[in-house]
C-alpha positions as CSV (number, residue, x, y, z in Angstrom):
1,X,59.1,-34.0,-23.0
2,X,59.2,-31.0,-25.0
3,X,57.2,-28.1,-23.7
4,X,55.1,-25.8,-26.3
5,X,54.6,-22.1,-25.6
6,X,52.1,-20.6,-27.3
7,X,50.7,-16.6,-27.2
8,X,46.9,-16.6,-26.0
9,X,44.6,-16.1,-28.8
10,X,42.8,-12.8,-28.6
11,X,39.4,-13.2,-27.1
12,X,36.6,-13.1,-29.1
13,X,34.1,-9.4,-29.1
14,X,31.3,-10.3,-26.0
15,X,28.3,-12.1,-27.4
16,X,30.4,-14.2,-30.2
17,X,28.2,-17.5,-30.5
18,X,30.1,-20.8,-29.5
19,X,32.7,-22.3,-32.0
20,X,29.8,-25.6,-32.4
21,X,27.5,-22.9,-33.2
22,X,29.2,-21.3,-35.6
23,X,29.7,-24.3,-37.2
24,X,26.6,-25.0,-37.2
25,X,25.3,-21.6,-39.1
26,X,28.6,-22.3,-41.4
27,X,27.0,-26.7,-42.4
28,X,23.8,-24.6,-42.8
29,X,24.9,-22.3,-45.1
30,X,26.9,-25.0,-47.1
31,X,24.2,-27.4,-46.6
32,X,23.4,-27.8,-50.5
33,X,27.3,-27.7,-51.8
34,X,28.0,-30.4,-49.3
35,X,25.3,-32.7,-50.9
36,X,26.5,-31.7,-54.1
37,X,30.3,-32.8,-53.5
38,X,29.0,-36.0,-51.8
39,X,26.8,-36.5,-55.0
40,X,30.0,-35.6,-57.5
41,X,32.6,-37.5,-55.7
42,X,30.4,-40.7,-55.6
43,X,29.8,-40.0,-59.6
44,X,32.1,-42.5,-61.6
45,X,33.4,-41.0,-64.8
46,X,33.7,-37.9,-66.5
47,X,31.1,-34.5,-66.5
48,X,32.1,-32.9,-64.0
49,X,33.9,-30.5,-64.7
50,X,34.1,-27.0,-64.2
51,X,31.6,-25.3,-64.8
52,X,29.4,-28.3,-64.3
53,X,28.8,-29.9,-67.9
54,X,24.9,-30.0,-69.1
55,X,24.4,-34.0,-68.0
56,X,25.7,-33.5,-65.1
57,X,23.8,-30.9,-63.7
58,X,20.4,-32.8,-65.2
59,X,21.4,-35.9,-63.3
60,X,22.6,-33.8,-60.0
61,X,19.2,-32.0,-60.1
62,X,17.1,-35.2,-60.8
63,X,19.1,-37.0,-58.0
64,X,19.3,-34.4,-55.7
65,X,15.5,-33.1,-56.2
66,X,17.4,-29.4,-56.6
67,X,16.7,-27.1,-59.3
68,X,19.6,-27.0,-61.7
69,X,20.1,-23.3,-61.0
70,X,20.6,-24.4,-57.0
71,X,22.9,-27.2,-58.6
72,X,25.2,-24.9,-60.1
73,X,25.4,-22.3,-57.1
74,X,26.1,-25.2,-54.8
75,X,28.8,-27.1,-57.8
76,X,30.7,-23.4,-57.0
77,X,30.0,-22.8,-53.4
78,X,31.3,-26.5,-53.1
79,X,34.7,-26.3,-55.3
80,X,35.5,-22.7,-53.2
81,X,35.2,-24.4,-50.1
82,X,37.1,-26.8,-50.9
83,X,34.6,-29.6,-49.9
84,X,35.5,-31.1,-53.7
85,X,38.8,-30.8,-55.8
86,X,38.6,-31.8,-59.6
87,X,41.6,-34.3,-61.0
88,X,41.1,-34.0,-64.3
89,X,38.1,-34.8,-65.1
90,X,37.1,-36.5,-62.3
91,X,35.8,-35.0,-59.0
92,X,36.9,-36.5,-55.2
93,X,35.9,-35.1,-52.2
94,X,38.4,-32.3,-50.7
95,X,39.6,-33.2,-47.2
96,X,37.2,-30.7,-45.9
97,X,34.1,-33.2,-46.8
98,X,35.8,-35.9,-45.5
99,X,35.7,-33.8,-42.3
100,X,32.7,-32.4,-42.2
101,X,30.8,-33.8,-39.8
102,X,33.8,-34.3,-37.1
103,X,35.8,-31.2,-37.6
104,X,34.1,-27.8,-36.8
105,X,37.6,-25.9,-37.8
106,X,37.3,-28.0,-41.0
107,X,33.6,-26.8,-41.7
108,X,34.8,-23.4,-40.6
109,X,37.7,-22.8,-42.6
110,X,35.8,-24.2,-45.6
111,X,32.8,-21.1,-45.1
112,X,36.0,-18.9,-44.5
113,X,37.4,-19.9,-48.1
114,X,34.1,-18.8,-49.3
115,X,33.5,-15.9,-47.6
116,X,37.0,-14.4,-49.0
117,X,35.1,-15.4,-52.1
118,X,32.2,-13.5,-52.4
119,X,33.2,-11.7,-55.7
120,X,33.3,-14.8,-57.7
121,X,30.3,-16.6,-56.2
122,X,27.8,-13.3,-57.4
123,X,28.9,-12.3,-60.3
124,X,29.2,-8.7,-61.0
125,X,26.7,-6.1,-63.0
126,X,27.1,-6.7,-66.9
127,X,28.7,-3.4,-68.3
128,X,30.7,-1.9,-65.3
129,X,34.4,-1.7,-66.3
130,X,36.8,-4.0,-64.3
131,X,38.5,-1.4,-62.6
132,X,35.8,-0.4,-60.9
133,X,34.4,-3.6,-59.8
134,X,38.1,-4.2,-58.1
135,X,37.6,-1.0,-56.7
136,X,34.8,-2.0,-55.1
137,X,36.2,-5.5,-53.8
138,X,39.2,-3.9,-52.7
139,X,36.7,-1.1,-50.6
140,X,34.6,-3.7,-49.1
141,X,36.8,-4.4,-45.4
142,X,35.8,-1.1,-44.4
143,X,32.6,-1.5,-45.2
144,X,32.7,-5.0,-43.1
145,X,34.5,-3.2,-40.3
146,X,31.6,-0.2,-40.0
147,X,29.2,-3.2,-39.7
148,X,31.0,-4.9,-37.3
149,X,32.0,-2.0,-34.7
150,X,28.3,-0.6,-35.3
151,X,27.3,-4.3,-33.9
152,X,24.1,-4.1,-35.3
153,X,22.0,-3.1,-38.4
154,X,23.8,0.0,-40.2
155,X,21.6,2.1,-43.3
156,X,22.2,1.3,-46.8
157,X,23.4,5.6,-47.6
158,X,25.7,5.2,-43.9
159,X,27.6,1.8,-46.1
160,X,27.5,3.9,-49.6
161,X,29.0,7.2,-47.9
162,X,31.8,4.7,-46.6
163,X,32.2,3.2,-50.2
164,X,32.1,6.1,-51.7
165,X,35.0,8.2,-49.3
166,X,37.1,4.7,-49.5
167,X,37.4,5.0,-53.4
168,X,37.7,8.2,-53.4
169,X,40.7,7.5,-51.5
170,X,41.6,4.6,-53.3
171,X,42.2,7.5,-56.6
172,X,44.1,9.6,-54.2
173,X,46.4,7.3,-53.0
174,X,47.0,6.5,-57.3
175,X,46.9,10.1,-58.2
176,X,44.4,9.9,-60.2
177,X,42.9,13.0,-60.3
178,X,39.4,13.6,-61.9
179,X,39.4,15.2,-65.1
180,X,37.2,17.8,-66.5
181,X,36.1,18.3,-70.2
182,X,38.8,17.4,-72.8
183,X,41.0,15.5,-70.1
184,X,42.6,18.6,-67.9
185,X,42.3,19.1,-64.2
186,X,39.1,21.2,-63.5
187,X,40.4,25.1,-63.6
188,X,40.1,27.0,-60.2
189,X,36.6,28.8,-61.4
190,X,34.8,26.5,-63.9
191,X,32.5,27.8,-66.5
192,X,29.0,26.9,-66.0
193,X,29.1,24.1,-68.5
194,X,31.8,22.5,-67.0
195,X,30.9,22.9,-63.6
196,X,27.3,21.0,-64.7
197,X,29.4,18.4,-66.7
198,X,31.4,17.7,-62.9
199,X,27.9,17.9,-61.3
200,X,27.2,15.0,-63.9
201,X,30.6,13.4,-63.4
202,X,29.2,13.2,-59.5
203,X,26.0,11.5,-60.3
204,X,27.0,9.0,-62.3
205,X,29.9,8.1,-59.3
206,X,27.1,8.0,-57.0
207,X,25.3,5.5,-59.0
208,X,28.1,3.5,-60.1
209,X,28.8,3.3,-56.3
210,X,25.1,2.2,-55.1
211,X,25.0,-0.5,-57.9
212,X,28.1,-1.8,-57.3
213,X,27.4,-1.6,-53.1
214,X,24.5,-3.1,-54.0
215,X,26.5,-6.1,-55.8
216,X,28.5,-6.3,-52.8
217,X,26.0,-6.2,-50.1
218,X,24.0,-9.3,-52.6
219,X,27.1,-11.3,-52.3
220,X,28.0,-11.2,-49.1
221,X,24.6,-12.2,-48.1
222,X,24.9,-14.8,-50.3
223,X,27.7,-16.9,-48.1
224,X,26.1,-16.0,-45.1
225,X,28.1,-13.2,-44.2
226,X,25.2,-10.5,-43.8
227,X,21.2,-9.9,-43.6
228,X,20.1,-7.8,-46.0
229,X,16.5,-5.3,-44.7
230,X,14.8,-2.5,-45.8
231,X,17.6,0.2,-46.5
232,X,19.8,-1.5,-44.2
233,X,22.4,-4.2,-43.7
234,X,23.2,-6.8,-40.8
235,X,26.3,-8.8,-40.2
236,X,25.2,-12.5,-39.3
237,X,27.3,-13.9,-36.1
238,X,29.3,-16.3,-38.9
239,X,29.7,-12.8,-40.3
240,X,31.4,-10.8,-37.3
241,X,33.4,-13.6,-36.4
242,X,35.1,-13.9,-39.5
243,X,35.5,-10.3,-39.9
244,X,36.8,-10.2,-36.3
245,X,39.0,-13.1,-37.3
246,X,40.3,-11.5,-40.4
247,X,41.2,-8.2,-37.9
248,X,43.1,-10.3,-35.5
249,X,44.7,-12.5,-37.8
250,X,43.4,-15.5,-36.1
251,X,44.5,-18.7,-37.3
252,X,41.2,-21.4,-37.3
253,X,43.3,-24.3,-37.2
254,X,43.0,-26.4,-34.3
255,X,46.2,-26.4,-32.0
256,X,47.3,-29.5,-30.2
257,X,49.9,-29.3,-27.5
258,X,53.4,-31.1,-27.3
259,X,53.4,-34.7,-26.1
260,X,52.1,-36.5,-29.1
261,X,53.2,-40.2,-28.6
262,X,49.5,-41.7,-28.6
263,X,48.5,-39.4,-31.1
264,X,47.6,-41.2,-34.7
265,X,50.2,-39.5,-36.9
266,X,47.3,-36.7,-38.5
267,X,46.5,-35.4,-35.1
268,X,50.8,-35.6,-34.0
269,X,51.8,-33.8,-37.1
270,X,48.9,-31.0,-36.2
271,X,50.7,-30.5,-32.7
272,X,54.1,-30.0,-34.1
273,X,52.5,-27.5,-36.4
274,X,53.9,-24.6,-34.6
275,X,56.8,-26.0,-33.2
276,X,60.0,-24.8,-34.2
277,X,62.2,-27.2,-36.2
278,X,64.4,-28.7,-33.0
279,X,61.4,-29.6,-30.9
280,X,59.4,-30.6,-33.3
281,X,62.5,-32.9,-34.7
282,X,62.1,-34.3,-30.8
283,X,58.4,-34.6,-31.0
284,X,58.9,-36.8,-34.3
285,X,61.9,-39.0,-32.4
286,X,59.8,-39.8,-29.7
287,X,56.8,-40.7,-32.0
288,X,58.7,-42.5,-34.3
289,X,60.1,-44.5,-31.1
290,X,56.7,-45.6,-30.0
291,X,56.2,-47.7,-33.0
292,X,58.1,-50.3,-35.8
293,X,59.5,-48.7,-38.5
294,X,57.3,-49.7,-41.0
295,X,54.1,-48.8,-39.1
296,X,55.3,-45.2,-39.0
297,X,56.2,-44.9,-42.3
298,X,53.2,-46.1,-43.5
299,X,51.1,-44.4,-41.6
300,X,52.9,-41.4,-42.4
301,X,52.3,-41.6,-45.8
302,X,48.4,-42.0,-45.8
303,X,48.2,-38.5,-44.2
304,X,50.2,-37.6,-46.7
305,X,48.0,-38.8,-49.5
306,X,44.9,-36.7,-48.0
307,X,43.8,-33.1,-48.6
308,X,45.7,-31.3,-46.1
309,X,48.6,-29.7,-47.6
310,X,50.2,-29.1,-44.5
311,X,50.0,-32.2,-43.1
312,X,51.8,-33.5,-46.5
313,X,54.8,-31.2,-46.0
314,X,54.8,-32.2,-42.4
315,X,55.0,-36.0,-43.1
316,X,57.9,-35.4,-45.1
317,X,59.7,-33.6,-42.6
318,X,59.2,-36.8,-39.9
319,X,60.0,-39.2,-42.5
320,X,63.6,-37.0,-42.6
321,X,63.6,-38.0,-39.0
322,X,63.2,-41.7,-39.6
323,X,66.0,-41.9,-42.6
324,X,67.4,-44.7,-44.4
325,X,64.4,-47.0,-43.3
326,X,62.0,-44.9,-45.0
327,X,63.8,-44.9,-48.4
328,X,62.4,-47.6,-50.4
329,X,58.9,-46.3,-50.0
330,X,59.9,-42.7,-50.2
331,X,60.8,-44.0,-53.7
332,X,57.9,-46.1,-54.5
333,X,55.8,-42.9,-54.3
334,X,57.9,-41.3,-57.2
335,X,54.3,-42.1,-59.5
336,X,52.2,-40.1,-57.6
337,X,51.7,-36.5,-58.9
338,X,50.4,-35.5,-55.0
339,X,53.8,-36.8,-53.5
340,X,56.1,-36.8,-56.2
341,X,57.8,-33.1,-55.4
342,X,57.9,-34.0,-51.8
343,X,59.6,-37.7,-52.5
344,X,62.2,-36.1,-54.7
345,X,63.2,-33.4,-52.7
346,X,63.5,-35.8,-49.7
347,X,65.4,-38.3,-51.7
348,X,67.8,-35.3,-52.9
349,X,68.8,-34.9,-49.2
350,X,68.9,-38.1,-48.3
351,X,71.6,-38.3,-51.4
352,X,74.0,-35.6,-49.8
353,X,72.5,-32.8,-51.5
354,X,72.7,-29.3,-49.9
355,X,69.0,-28.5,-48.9
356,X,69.8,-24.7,-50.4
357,X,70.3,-26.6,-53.7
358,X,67.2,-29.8,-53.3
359,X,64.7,-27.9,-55.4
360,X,67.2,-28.3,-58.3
361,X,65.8,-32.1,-58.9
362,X,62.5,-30.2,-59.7
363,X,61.0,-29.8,-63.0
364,X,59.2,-26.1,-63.8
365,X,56.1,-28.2,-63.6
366,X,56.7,-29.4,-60.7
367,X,58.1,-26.8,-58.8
368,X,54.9,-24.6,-59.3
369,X,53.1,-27.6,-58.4
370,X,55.0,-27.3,-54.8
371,X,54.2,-23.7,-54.8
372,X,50.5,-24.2,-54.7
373,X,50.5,-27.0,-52.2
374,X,52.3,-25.3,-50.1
375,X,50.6,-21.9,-50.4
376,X,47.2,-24.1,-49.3
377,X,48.7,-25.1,-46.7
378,X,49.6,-21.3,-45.7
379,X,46.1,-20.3,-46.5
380,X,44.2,-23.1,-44.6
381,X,46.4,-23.0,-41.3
382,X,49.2,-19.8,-41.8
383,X,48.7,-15.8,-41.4
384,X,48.3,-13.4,-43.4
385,X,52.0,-12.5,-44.0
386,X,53.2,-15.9,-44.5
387,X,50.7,-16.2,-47.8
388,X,52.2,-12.9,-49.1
389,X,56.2,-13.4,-48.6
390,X,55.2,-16.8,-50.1
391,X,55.3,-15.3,-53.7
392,X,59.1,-14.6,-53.3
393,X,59.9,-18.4,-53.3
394,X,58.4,-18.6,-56.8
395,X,60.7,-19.9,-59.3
396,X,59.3,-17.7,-62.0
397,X,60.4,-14.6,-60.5
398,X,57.4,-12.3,-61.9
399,X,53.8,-12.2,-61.0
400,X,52.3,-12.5,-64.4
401,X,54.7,-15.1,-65.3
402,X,54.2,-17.4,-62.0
403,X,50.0,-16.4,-62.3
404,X,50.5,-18.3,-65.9
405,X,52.2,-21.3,-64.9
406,X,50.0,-21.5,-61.5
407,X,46.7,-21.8,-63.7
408,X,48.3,-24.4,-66.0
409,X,49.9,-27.0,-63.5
410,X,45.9,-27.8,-62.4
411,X,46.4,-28.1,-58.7
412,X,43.3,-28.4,-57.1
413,X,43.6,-26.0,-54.8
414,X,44.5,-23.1,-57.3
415,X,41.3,-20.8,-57.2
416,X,41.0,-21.2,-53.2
417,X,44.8,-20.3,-53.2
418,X,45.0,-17.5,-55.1
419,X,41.6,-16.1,-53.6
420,X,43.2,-16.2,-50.5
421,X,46.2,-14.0,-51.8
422,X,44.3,-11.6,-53.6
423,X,42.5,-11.1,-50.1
424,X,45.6,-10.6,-48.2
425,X,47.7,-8.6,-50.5
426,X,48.4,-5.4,-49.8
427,X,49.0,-4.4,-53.6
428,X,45.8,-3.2,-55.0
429,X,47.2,-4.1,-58.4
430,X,49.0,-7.0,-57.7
431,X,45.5,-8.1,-55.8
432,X,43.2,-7.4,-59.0
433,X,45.8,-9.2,-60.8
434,X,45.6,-12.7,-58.8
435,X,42.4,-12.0,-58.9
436,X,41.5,-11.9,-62.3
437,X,43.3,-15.0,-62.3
438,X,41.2,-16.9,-59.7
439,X,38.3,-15.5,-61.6
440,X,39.8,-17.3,-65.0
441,X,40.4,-20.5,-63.3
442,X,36.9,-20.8,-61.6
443,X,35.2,-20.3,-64.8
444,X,38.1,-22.6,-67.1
445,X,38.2,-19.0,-69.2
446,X,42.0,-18.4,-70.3
């Protein structure tokens, strides 16, 4: 039997409620989007769409006794939680709903996709340039940080003096420098006009900042992150524990330990997870060994026709394990757009193919297609760095370029994914620009 070593998980800060009671604040915060995706998945035919077409939301709202403003907030909160993925235009429940009531890391991981989505569930202030509303996003983890060492309420001006210093910094670290009248650096000893034209300059920062702290302080509240109360601000205990997780770089994914052979293959697959390749390849063996052939295989292939993208990639890699038995239905699952990169791939290597040279027998479609899975299955069970070294295995070669071929392949996953990168980045640009793109995709703009 193969023995898994894994490093302790950091402990959470004293005080941190129970993981079932986390959940618990995380299935009351989602309460309305999960009755929304149960009501949209069991919806035959087309409407709905993103966003939500007109009938749609008048039947949700009828059905659901909601008002079609709570239908719409919950449509959203439910697609960036992943607790519903649209095919076209039908809707079917995300593995996360299929979960919900079983799986507290599923429920947790699904408030954590919306958390790192705050910006795109309240929508900014009309009339504040872009920049600055990235600004903003990009300033917000230090704000989340003061309110989680400070382990308690913090005042509105102590958050807006943070805000403010952080973008100030943010112009620093760019050189941008602030320009007087005309365009040119302030001179040493201003003239009086100038120096009240600066003074001006000043105040409108200072508003621009409370609006847009403001903004931020509204959104986060609105996924349950914080309590808003007069002139101050509150993180909730969902709140500090994902802040806390974010900090550590905690992976929420549950963790199963070697010594799978009675496992079903979902909950073997999650145990090899970590494993490096050799033991898990003797995990697989011994799994494999426990059963027929075509009971494996089978069974194999259901996980990998669910929502979890890791699982999917992890299926294929056992089915390597079992061989030439597993060919005939590798190849019968050719027609299905979910399996169809993984089959080919697999069959290429099975053929004699170098594995270097595998992704070859991939069309640009459907390479990018991969890219995405497999980036949700980084987001939803990897770290931090994994998500970001993952853009080097794009075949476009170029941000913009892969960003364009990401938001036309229509993988379900697509805004959660690129959310999550845009989070971890450490690119301010490159983040805005991913972004921008998440933001383009939630709302089907171009």
């Amino acid at each position: 039997m193969t023995t898994r070593r894994t490093r302790p998980a950091p402990r959470p800060p004293e005080g941190t409620p129970p993981r079932a009671e986390l959940a618990r604040q995380a299935r009351a915060v989602l309460a309305d989007a999960v009755r929304i995706a149960h009501w949209a998945a069991g919806t035959p035919g087309p409407g709905t769409a993103a966003p939500l077409a007109a009938h749609a939301l008048e039947r949700a709202a009828t059905a659901l006794e909601l008002s079609p403003a709570q239908v719409r907030a919950g449509w959203d909160r439910a697609r960036l939680a992943g607790l519903v993925e649209l095919h076209g235009d039908t809707a079917r429940p995300g593995w996360r709903l299929r979960a919900w009531d079983r799986d507290d890391s599923a429920v947790l991981r699904g408030w954590v996709a919306l958390f790192d989505a705050w910006s795109l569930v309240h929508a900014a202030p009309e009339g504040i340039e872009a920049g600055a509303v990235a600004e903003a996003v990009e300033a917000v983890p230090q704000v989340l940080s003061l309110l989680q060492l400070s382990a308690g309420p913090v005042t509105v001006p102590a958050l807006l003096d943070l805000l403010g210093q952080r973008v100030a910094e943010l112009h620093e670290e760019r050189c941008e420098v602030p320009l007087g009248p005309g365009g040119s650096a302030p001179a040493a000893s201003a003239a009086p006009a100038e120096t009240a034209a600066a003074t001006a300059g000043d105040r409108r920062s200072a508003d621009l900042n409370a609006l847009l702290l403001d903004w931020a302080l509204e959104g986060l509240a609105a996924v349950g992150a914080l309590t808003l109360g007069k002139g101050h601000a509150t993180l909730t205990p969902l709140g500090n524990w994902a802040v806390w997780v974010k900090l550590e770089q905690i992976c929420v994914a549950a963790q199963s330990p070697a010594g799978n052979i009675e496992q079903s293959a979902a909950d073997m697959l999650l145990g090899c997870a970590r494993l490096t390749p050799g033991p898990a390849r003797d995990e697989y063996r011994a799994w494999l060994a426990a059963r027929t052939v075509g009971s494996a295989v089978g069974e194999l292939l259901a996980v990998a026709r669910g929502e979890d993208a890791l699982l999917r990639g992890l299926a294929f890699e056992a089915l390597r394990v079992v061989g030439a038995p597993a060919e005939p239905e590798v190849r019968a699952v050719l027609a299905e757009p979910s399996l169809r990169p993984y089959a080919l791939l697999w069959l290429a290597e099975y053929e004699g193919n170098d594995p270097d040279d595998a992704q070859d027998v991939l069309s640009r479609e459907e390479a990018t297609w991969l890219w995405v899975d497999t980036a949700a299955a980084v987001a939803d069970h990897g770290e931090t760095g994994l998500l970001v070294r993952h853009l080097d295995s794009a075949v476009q070669g170029t941000v913009p370029a892969l960003l364009d071929e990401v938001r036309a392949v229509g993988h379900p996953r697509t805004v959660q994914v690129l959310v999550a990168l845009a989070a971890a980045h450490p690119d301010p640009a490159l983040a805005k620009a991913v972004r921008r793109a998440a933001f383009q995709v939630h709302t089907g703009g171009a």
